[in-house]
ZAMARGU-4260 file (C-alpha; in steps of 0.2 Angstrom, whole numbers, plus 5000, padded with zeros to 4 digits):
<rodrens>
0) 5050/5221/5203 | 5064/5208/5205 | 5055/5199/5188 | 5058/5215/5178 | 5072/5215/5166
5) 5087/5226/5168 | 5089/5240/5152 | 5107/5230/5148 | 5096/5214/5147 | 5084/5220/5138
10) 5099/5226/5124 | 5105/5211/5125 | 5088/5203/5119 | 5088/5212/5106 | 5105/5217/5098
15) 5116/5200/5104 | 5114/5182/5094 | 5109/5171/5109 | 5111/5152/5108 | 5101/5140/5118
20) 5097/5119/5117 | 5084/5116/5109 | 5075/5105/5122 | 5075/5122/5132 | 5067/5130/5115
25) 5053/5115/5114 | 5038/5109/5123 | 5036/5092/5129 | 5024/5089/5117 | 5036/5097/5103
30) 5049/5086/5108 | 5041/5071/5106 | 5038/5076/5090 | 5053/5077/5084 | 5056/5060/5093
35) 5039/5049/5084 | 5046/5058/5068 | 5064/5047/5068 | 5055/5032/5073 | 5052/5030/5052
40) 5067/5037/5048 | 5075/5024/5055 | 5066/5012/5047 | 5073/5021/5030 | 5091/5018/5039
45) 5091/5000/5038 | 5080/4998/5024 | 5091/5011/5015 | 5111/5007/5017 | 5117/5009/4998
50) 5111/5021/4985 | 5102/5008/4977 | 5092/5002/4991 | 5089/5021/4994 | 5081/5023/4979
55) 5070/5009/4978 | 5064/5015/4996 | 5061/5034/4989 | 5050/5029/4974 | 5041/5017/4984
60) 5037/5030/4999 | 5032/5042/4983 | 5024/5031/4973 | 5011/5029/4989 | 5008/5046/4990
65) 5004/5048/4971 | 5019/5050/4961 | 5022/5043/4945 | 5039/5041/4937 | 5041/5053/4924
70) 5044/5053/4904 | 5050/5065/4893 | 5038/5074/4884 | 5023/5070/4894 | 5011/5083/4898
75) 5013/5093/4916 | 4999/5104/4925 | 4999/5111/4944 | 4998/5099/4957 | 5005/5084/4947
80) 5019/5075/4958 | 5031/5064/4944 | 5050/5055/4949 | 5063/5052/4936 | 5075/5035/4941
85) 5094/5039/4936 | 5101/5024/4931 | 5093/5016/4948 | 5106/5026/4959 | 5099/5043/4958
90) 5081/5047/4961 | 5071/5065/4955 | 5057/5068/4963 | 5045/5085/4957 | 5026/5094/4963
95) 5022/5106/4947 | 5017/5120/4956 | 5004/5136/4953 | 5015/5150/4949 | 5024/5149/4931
100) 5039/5138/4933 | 5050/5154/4922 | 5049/5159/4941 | 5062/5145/4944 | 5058/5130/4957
105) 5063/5127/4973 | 5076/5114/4974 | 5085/5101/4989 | 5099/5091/4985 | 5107/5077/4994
110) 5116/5062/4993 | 5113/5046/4996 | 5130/5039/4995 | 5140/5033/5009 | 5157/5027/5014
115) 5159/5010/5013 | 5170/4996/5006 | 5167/4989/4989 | 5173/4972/4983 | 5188/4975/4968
120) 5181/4963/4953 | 5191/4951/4955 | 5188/4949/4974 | 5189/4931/4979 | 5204/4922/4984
125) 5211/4909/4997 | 5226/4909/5008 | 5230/4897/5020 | 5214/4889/5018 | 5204/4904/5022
130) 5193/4912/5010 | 5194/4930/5009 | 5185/4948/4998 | 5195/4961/4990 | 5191/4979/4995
135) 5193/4994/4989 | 5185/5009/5000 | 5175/5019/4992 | 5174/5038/5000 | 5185/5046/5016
140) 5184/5033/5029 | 5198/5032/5046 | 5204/5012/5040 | 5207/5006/5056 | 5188/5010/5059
145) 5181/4996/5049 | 5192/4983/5056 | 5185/4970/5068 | 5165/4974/5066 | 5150/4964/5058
150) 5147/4967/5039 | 5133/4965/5026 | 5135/4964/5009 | 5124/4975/4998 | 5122/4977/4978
155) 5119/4969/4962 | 5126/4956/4952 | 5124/4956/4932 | 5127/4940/4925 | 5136/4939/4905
160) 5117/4935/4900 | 5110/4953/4907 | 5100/4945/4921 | 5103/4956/4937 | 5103/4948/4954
165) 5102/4959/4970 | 5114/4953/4985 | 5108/4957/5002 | 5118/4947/5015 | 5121/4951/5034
170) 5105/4959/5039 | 5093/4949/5043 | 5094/4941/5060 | 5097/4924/5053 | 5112/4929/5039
175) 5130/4927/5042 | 5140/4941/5042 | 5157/4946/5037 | 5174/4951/5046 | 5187/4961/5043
180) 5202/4955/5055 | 5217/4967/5065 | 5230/4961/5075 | 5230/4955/5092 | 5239/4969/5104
185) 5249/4957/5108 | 5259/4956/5091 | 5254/4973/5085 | 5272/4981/5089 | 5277/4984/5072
190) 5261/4989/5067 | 5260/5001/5080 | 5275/5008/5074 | 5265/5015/5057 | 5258/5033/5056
195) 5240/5032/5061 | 5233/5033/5041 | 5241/5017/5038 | 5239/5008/5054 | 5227/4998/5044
200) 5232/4998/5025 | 5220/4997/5012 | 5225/4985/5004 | 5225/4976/5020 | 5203/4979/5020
205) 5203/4959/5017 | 5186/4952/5022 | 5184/4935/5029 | 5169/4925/5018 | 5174/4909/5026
210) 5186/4893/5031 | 5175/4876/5026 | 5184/4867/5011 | 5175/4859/4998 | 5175/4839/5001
215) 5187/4831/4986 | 5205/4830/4989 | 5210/4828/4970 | 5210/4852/4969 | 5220/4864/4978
220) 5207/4882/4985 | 5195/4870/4991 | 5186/4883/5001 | 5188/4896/4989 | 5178/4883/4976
225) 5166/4879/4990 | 5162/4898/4993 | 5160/4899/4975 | 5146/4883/4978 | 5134/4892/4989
230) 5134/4908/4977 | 5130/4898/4963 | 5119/4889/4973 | 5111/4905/4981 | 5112/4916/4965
235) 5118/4906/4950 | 5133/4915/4951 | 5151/4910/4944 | 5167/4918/4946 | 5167/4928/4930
240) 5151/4937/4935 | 5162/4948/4948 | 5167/4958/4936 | 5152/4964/4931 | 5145/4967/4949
245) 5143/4982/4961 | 5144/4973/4978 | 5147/4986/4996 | 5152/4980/5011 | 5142/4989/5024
250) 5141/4989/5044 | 5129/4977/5049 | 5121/4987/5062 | 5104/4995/5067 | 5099/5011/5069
255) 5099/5015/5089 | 5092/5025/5099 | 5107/5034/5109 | 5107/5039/5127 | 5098/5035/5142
260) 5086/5051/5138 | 5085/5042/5122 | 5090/5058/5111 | 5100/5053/5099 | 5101/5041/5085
265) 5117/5032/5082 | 5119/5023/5063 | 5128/5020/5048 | 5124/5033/5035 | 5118/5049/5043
270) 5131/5055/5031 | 5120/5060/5018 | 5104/5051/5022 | 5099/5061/5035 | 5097/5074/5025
275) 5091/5065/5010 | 5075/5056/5022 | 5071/5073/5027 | 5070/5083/5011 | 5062/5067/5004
280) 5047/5068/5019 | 5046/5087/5015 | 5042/5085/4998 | 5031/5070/5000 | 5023/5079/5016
285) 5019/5094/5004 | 5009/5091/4988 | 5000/5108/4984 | 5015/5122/4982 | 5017/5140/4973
290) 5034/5137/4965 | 5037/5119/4960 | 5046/5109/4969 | 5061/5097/4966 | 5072/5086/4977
295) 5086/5078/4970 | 5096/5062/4981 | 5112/5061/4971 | 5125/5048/4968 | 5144/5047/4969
300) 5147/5064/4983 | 5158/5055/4993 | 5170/5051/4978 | 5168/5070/4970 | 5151/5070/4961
305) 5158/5063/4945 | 5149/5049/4933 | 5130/5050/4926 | 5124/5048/4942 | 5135/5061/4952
310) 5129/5076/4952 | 5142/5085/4939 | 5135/5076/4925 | 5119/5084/4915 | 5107/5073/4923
315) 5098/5087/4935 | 5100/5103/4921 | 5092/5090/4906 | 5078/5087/4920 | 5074/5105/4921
320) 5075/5108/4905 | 5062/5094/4900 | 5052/5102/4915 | 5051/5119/4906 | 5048/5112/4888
325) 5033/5105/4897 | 5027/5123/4898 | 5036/5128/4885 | 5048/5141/4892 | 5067/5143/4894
330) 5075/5132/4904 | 5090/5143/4907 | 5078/5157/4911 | 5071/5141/4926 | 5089/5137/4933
335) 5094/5154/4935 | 5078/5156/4945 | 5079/5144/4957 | 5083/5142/4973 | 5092/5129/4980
340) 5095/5122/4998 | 5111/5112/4996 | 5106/5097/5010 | 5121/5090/5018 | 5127/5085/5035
345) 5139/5096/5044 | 5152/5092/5059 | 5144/5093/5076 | 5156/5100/5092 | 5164/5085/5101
350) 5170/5090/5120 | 5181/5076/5116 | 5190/5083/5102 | 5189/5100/5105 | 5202/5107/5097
355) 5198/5107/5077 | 5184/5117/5082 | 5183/5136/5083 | 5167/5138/5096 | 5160/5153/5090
360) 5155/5149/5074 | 5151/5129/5072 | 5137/5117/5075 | 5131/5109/5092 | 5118/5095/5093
365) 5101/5100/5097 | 5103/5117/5089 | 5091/5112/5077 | 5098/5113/5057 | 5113/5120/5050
370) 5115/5130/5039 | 5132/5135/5031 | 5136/5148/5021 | 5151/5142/5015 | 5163/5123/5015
375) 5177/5121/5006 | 5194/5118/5015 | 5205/5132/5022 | 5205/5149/5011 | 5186/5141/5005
380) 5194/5132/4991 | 5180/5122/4983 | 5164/5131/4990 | 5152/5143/4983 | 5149/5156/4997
385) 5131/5158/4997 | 5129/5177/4994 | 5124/5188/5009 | 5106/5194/4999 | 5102/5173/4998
390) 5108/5170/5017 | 5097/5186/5023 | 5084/5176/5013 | 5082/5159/5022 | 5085/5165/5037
395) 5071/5175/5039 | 5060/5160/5030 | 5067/5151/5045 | 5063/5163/5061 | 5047/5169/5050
400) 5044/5148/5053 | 5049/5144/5072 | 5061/5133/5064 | 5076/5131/5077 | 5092/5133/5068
405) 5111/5135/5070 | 5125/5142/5059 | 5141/5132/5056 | 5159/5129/5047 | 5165/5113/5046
410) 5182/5117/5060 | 5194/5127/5062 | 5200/5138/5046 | 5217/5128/5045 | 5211/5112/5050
415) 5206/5103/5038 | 5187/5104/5028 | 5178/5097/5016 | 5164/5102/5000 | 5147/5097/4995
420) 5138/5098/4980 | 5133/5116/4982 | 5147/5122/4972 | 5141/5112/4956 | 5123/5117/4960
425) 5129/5134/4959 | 5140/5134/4945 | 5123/5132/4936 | 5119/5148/4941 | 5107/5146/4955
430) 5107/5153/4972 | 5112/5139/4984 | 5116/5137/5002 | 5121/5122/5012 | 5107/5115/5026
435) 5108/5099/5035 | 5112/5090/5053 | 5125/5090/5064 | 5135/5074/5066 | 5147/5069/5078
440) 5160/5055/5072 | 5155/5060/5053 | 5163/5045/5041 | 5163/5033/5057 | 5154/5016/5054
445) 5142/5021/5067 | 5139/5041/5068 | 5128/5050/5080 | 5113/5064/5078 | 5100/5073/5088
450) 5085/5070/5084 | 5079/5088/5088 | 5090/5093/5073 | 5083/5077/5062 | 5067/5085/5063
455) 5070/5103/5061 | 5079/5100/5045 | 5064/5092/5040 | 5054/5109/5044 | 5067/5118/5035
460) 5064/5110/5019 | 5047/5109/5022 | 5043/5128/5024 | 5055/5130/5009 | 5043/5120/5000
465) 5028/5125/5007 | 5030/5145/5004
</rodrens>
């Protein structure tokens, strides 16, 4: 009798929202699950730190389960699995499904773009015979963050001739890495003195790239010339091909497990490649579906979706539209079909920072996915408000699924907020809502995220694929 539940309890059941931590929802054997599952994706992590680097890692996951990169015209049937390369910093990927793609498909986008610092073209200089990079940061960043850790340098150099050289500097255990510097406490009164955007300046972002002078008395920057030595050396480089160059400077670190427990995974660029892994995995994970499926990992997010890669330009809409002259139907008739799951990361509850956050209605790590109707920043400027008809609609996909999962605004209404892509996605006129992970210390260097979510966001897009 004591075990027997009270009538109020019972109503509570079943008329009340009830939240609870996912490793109280999940077996032992679930659980480690979820953990052998971020044991690749952190592979992809350090493999994967630019959007260059991501792609070449995507298409050669894909490629090993059977894709081929796609050209316009070619002929499509059920079951065919095709990725189209943007440029090499946006990636397609498609599985031509059996029902009549007028239907619409079933769409993920994410981004795999992050915050970073990029060199200026005309970076190198010396003072006071130190050799030093000029930055320029590329996305929302906190400045005094990126002071006083190790950094790589990641990207491609294109030389006046057209041959293309890839950089990759800082990660292997052997490289040097690089050093932005800040002042000792000591002398940092002044500095202190600044409001806390400019403690660091961005023009200030100078990264050391070393002190040794060439050997001959008879020129001034000596060790701006002998830096100049080992990158001709290294990569037939000279000054000039700066310019046409697309270098990042990125944190040199690992992906980590976090916590004694070990349930966390701590990394640069969760921000958006968490989500980009996990709807990659789906898709790969899924190769016979009803309604085709399409996951895009887009370009340029972090600096507002603009340029042929970002995902305002036509790119995705001429893809589509190539995919339904395939079968020979409209493709307006296909966008205005689909379905879209908008896949980006979303701002996890800190206890230490409490108070941009409204409790009731954001994200908690180990909740399992997020999913948010709307973004934007304070009266929802900037988002697309999923419609309550499209919401009702993935979440019962998601109980129908056992798929753990959480809803979430990004803080308090006054506080600040941010976008995603889901607005330009639905200004195609397609219904879209935003999924992803919670992340604690989003835009750091070093962000942090549970890998019960990791996984359930990849169930997420894998039942959206798989139904």
């Amino acid at each position: 009798m004591e075990n027997e539940k009270s009538t109020a309890e019972l109503l509570k059941e079943k008329l009340c929202v009830t939240k609870k931590h996912g490793g109280l929802r999940l077996s032992t054997d679930e659980i480690n699950v979820c953990n052998d599952f971020c044991e690749d994706y952190k592979v992809f992590l350090n493999d994967a730190k630019t959007e260059r680097e991501a792609v070449v890692k995507s298409i050669t996951l894909a490629e090993k389960c059977g894709f081929v990169e796609y050209k316009d015209g070619m002929s499509l049937k059920a079951g065919d699995k095709i990725y189209y390369n943007n440029r090499g910093k946006s990636v397609i990927l498609a599985v031509i499904g059996t029902e009549p793609i007028e239907k619409g498909v079933h769409l993920a986008a994410a981004h795999i773009d992050s915050p970073r610092l990029d060199l200026k073209q005309n970076p190198l200089y010396e003072d006071s015979e130190i050799a030093l990079f000029k930055t320029h940061y590329y996305g929302g960043i906190k400045k005094y963050q990126w002071t006083t850790i190790p950094l790589a340098l990641h990207g491609v150099v294109v030389k006046k001739d057209g041959t293309k050289v890839s950089v990759n500097i800082g990660e292997d255990e052997n490289d040097p890495v690089f050093f932005v510097t800040d002042l000792l406490p000591h002398l940092a009164a002044d500095q202190m003195k600044r409001t806390p955007g400019d403690i660091i300046k961005g023009e200030e972002l100078n990264i050391i790239v070393g002190s040794m002078p060439f050997k001959d008395d008879k020129i001034s920057e000596k060790v701006k010339l002998n830096i100049m030595v080992l990158l001709n050396e290294k990569y037939g480089m000279i000054e000039e091909d700066f310019l046409s160059a697309e270098l990042e400077a990125v944190p040199a670190f690992k992906a980590k497990d976090v916590g004694i427990d070990r349930s966390m995974v701590g990394s640069y660029g969760h921000d958006d490649r968490v989500c980009a892994y996990t709807a990659l995995k789906a898709i790969l994970d899924c190769p016979n579906v009803k309604k085709t499926a399409v996951v895009i990992l887009t370009d340029k997010e972090e600096t507002g979706s603009d340029g042929n890669t970002g995902l305002r330009s036509a790119y995705l809409k001429h893809f589509i539209y190539s995919l339904a002259d395939s079968f020979g139907v409209s493709g307006r008739r296909v966008i205005a079909n689909t379905e879209c799951l908008s896949a980006d990361v979303n701002a996890a509850y800190d206890p230490t920072f409490p108070d941009v956050m409204e409790k009731r209605n954001c994200a908690f790590i180990n909740y399992g996915v997020c999913v948010t109707k709307f973004t934007g920043a304070r009266g929802k400027s900037g988002t697309s408000d999923a419609s309550a008809e499209f919401v009702g609609r993935v979440r019962a996909m998601l109980d129908s699924n056992n798929v753990i999962w959480q809803t979430g605004e990004l803080g308090k209404v006054d506080a600040g907020g941010g976008g995603t892509v889901a607005a330009y996605l639905a200004n195609m006129d397609m219904d879209v809502i935003d999924v992803g992970v919670p992340v604690i210390a989003m835009h750091a260097p070093y962000e942090v995220v549970s890998k019960i979510d990791v996984y359930m966001t990849y169930k997420a897009f894998y039942v959206f694929f798989d139904e």
